[in-house]
N, CA and C atoms as a LAMMPS dump frame, in Angstrom:
ITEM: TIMESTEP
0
ITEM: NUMBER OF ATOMS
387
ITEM: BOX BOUNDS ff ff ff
-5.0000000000000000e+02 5.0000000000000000e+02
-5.0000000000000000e+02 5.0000000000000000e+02
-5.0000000000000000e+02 5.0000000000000000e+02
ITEM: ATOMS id mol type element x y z
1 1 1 N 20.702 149.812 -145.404
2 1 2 C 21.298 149.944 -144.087
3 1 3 C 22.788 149.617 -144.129
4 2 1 N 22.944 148.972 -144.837
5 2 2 C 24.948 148.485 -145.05
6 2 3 C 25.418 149.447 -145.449
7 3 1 N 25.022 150.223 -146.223
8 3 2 C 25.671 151.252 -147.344
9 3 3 C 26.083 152.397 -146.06
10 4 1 N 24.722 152.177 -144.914
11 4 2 C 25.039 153.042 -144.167
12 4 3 C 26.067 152.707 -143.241
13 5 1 N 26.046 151.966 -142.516
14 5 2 C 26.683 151.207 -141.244
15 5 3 C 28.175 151.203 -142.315
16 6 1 N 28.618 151.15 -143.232
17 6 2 C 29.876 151.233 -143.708
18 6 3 C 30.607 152.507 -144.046
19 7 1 N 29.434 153.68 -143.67
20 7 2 C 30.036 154.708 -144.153
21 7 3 C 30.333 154.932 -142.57
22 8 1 N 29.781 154.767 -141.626
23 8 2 C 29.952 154.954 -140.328
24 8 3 C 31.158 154.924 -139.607
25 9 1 N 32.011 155.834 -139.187
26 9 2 C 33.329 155.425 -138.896
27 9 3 C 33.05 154.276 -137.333
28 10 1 N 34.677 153.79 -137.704
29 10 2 C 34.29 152.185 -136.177
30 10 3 C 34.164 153.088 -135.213
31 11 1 N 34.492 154.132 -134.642
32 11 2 C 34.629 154.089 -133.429
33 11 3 C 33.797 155.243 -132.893
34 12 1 N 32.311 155.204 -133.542
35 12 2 C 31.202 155.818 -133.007
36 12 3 C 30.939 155.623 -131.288
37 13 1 N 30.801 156.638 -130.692
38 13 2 C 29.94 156.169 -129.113
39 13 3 C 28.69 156.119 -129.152
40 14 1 N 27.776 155.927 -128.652
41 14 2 C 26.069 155.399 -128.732
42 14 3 C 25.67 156.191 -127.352
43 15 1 N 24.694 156.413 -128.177
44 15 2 C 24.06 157.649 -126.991
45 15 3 C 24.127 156.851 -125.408
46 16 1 N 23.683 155.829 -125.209
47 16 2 C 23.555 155.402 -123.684
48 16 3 C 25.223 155.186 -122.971
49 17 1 N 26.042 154.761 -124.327
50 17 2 C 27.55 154.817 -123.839
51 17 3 C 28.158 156.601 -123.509
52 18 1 N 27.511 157.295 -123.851
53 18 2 C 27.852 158.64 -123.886
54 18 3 C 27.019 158.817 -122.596
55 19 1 N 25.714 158.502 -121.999
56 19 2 C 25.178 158.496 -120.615
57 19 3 C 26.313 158.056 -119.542
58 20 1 N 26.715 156.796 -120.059
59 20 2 C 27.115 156.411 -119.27
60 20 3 C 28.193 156.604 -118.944
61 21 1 N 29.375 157.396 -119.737
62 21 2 C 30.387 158.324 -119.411
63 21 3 C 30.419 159.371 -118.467
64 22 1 N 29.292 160.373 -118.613
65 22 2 C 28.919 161.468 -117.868
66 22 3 C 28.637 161.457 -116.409
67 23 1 N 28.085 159.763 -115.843
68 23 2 C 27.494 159.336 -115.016
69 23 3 C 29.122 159.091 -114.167
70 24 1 N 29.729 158.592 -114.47
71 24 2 C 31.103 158.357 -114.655
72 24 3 C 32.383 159.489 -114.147
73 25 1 N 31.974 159.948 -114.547
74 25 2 C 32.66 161.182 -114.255
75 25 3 C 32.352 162.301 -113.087
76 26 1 N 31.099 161.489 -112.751
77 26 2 C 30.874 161.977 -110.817
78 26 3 C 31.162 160.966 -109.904
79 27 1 N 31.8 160.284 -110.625
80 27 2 C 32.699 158.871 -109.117
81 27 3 C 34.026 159.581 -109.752
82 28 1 N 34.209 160.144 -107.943
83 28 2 C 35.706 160.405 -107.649
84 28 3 C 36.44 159.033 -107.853
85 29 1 N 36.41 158.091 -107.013
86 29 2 C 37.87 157.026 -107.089
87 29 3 C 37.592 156.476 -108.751
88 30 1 N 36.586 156.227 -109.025
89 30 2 C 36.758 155.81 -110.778
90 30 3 C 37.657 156.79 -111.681
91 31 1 N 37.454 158.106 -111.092
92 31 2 C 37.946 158.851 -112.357
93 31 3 C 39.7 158.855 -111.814
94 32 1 N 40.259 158.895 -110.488
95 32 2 C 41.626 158.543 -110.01
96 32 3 C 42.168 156.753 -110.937
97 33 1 N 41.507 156.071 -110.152
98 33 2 C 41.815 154.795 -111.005
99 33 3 C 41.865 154.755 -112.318
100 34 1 N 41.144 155.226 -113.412
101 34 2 C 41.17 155.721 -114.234
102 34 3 C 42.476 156.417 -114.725
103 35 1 N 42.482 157.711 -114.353
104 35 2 C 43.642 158.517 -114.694
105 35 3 C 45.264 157.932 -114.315
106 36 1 N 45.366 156.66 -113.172
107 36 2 C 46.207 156.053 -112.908
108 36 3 C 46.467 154.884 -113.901
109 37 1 N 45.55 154.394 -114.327
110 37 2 C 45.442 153.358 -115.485
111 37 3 C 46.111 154.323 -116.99
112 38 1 N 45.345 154.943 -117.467
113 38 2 C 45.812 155.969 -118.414
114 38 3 C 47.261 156.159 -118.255
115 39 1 N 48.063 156.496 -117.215
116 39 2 C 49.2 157.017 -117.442
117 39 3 C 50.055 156.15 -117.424
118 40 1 N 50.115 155.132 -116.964
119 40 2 C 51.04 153.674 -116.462
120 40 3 C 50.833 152.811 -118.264
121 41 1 N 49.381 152.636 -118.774
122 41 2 C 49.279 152.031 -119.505
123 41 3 C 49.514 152.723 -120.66
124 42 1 N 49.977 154.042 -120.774
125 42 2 C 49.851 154.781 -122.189
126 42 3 C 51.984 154.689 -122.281
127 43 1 N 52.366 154.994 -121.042
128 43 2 C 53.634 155.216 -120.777
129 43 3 C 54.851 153.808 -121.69
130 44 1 N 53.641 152.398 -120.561
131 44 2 C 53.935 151.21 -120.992
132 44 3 C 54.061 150.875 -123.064
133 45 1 N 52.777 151.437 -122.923
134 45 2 C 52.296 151.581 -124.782
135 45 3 C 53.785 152.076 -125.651
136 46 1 N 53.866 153.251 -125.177
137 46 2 C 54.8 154.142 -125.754
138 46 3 C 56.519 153.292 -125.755
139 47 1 N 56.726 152.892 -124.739
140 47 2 C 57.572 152.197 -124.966
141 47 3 C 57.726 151.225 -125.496
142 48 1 N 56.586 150.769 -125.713
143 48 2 C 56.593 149.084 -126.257
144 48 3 C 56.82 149.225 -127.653
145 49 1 N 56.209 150.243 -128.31
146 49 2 C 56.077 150.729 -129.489
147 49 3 C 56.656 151.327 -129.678
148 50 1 N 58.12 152.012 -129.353
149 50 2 C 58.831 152.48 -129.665
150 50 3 C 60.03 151.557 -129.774
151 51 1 N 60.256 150.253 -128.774
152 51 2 C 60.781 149.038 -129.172
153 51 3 C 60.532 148.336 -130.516
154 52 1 N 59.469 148.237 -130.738
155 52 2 C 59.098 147.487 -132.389
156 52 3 C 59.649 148.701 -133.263
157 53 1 N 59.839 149.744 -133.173
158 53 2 C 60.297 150.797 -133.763
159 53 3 C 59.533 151.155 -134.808
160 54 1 N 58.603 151.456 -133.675
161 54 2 C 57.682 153.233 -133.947
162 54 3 C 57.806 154.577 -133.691
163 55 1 N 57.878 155.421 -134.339
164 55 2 C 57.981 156.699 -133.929
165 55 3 C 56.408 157.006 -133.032
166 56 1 N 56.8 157.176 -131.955
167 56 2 C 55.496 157.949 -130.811
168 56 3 C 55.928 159.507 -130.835
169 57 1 N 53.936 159.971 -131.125
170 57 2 C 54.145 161.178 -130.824
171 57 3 C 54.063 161.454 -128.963
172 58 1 N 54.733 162.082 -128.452
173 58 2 C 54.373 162.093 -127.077
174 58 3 C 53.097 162.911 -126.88
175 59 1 N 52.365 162.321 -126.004
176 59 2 C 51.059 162.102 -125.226
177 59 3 C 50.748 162.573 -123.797
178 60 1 N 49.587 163.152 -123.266
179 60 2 C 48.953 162.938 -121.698
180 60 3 C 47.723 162.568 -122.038
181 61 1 N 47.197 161.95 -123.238
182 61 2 C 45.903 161.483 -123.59
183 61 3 C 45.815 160.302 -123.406
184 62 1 N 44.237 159.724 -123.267
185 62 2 C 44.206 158.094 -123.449
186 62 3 C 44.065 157.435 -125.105
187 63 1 N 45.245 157.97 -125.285
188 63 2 C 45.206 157.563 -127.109
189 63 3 C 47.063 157.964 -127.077
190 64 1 N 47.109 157.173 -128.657
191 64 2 C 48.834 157.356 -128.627
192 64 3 C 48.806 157.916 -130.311
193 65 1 N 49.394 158.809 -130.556
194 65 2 C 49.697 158.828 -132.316
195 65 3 C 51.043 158.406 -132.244
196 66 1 N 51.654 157.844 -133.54
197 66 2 C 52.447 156.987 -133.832
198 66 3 C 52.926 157.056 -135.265
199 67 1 N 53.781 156.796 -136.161
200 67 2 C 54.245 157.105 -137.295
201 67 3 C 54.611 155.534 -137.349
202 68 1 N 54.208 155.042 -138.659
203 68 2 C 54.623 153.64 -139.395
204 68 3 C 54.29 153.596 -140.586
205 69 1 N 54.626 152.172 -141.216
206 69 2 C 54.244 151.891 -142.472
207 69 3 C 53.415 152.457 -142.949
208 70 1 N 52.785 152.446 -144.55
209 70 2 C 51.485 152.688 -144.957
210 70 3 C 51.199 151.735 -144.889
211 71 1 N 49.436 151.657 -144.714
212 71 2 C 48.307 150.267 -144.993
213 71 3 C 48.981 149.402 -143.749
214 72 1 N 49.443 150.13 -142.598
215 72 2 C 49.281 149.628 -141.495
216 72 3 C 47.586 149.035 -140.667
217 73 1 N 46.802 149.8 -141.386
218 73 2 C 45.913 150.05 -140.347
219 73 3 C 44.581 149.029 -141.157
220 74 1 N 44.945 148.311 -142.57
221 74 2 C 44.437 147.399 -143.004
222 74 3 C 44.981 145.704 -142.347
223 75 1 N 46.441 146.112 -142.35
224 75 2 C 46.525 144.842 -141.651
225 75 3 C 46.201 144.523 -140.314
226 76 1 N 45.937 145.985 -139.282
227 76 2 C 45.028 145.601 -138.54
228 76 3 C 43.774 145.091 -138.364
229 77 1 N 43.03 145.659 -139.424
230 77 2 C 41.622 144.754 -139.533
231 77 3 C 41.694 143.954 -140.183
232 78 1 N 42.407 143.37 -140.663
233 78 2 C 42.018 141.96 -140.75
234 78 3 C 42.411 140.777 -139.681
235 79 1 N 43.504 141.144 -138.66
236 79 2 C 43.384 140.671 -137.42
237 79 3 C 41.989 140.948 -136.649
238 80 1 N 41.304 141.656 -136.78
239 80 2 C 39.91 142.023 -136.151
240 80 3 C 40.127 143.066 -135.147
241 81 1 N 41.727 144.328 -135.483
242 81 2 C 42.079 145.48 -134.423
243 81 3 C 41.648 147.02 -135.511
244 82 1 N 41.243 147.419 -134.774
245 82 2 C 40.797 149.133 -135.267
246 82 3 C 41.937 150.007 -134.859
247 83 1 N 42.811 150.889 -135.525
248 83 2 C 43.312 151.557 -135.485
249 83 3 C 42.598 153.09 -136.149
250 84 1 N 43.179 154 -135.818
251 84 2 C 42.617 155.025 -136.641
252 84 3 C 44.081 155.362 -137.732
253 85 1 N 43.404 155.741 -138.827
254 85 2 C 44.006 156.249 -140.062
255 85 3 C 44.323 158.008 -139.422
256 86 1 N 45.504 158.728 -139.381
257 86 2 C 45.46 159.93 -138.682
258 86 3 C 45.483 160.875 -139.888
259 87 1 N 46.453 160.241 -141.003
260 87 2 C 46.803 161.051 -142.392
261 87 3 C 45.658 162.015 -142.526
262 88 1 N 44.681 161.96 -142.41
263 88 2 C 43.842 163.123 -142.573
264 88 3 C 43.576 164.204 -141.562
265 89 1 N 44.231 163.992 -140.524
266 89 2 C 44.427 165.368 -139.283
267 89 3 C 45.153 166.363 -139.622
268 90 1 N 44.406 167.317 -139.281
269 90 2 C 45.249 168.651 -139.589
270 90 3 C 47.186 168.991 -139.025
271 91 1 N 47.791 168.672 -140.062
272 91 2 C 49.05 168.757 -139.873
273 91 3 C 49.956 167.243 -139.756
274 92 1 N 48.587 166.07 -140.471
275 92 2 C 49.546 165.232 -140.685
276 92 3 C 49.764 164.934 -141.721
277 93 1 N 50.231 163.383 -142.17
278 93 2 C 50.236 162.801 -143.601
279 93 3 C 49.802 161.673 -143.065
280 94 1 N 50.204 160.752 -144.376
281 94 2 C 49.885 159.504 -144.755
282 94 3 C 51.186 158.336 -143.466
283 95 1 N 50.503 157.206 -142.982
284 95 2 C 51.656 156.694 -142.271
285 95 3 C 51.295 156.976 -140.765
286 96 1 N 50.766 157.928 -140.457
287 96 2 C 50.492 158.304 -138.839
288 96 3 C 49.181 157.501 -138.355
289 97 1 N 49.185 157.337 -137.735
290 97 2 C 47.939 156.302 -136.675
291 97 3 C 47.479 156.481 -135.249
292 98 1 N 46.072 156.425 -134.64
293 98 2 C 46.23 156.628 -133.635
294 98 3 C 45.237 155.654 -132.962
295 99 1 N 45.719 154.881 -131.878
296 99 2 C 45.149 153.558 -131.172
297 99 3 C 44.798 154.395 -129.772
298 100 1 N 43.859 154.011 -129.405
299 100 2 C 43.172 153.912 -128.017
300 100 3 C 43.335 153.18 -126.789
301 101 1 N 43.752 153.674 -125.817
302 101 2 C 44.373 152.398 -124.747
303 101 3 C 43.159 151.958 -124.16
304 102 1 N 43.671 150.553 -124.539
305 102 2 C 42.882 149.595 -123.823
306 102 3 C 43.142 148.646 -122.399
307 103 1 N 42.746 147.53 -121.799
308 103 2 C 43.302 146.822 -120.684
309 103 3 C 44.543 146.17 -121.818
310 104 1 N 45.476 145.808 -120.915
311 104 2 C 46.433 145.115 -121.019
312 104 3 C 46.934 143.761 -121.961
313 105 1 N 45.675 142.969 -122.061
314 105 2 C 45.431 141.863 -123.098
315 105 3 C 45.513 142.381 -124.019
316 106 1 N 44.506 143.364 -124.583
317 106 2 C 43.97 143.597 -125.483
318 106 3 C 45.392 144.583 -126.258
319 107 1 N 45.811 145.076 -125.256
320 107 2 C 47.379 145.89 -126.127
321 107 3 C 48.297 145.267 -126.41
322 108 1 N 48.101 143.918 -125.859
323 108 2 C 49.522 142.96 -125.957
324 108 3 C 48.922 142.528 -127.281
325 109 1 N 47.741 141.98 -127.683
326 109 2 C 47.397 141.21 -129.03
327 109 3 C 47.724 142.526 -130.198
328 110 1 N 47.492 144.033 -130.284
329 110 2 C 48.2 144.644 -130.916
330 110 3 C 48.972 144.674 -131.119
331 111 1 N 50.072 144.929 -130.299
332 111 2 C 51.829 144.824 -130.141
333 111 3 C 52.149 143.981 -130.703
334 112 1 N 51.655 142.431 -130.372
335 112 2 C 51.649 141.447 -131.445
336 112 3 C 51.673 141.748 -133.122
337 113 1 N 50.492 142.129 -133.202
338 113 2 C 49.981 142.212 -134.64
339 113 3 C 51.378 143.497 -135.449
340 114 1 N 51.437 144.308 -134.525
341 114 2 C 52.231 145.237 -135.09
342 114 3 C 53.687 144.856 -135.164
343 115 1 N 54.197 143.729 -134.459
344 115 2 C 55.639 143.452 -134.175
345 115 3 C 55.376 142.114 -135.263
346 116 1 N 54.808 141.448 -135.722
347 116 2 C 54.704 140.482 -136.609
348 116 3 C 54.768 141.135 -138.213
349 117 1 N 53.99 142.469 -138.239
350 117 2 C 53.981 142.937 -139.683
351 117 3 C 55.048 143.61 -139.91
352 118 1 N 56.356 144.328 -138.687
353 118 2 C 57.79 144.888 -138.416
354 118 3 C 58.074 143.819 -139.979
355 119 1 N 58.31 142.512 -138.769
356 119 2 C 59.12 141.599 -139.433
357 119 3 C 59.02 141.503 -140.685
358 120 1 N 57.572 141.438 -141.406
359 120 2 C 57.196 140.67 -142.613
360 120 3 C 57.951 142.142 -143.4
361 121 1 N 57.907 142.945 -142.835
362 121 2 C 57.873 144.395 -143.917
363 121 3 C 60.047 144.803 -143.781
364 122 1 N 60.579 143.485 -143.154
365 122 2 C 62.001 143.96 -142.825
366 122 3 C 62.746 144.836 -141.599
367 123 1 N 61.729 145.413 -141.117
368 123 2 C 61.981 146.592 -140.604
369 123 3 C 62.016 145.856 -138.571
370 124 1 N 62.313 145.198 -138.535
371 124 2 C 61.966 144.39 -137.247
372 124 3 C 63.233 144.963 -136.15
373 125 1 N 62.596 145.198 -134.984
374 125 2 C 63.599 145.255 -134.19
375 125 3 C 63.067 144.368 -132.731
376 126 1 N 63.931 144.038 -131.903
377 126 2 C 64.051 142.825 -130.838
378 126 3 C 62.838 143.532 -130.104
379 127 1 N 61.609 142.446 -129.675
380 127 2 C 60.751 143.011 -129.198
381 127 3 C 60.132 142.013 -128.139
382 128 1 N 60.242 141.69 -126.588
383 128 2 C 59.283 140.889 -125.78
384 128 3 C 58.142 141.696 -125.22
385 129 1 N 57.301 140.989 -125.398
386 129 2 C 56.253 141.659 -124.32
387 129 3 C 56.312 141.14 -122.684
């Protein structure tokens, strides 16, 4: 079962989370609140991360691609953050990444993680959250 669960990429959905999307998507004010969250918080993202000095690809998705270091996306897990590896998308390379917006905490402890490894790697630019 490990051999399996490791070949498994992290960011599988599970059938009842996939119910419960669909269900989701027949509440009008959820899917407004929603789409208002998405754009404020992806906008916020983009800038923040373009302060630590990241290249952002521009976006209307709830996801951001991004250009950085290599073996960025190891030093995220070992903070305990999932990034996706993008280098294997059609028309990218090695170095591209793509994170999922989350609530607000949870993007600030990234931003963190990513504005701490700037520094260690030289490449740091002035960054508050």
């Amino acid at each position: 079962m490990e051999k399996i669960r490791l070949a498994m990429p992290p960011w599988n959905v599970s059938v009842p989370a996939q119910y419960a999307g669909v269900a989701a998507m027949k509440e009008i004010e959820y899917l407004k609140e929603t789409k208002t969250f998405i754009y404020n918080e992806r906008e916020w993202m983009e800038d923040q991360l373009e302060k630590i000095g990241f290249e952002v690809i521009p976006s209307k998705t709830n996801f951001i691609l991004f250009r950085g270091p290599q073996g960025l996306q190891e030093v995220c897990m070992e903070k305990g953050i999932l990034i996706r590896d993008a280098g294997s998308f059609r028309g990218m390379r090695e170095g591209y990444y793509r994170i999922g917006l989350k609530k607000r905490k949870f993007n600030t402890q990234l931003l963190k993680v990513l504005h701490a490894y700037m520094v260690t790697e030289g490449t740091k630019k002035t960054w508050r959250e």
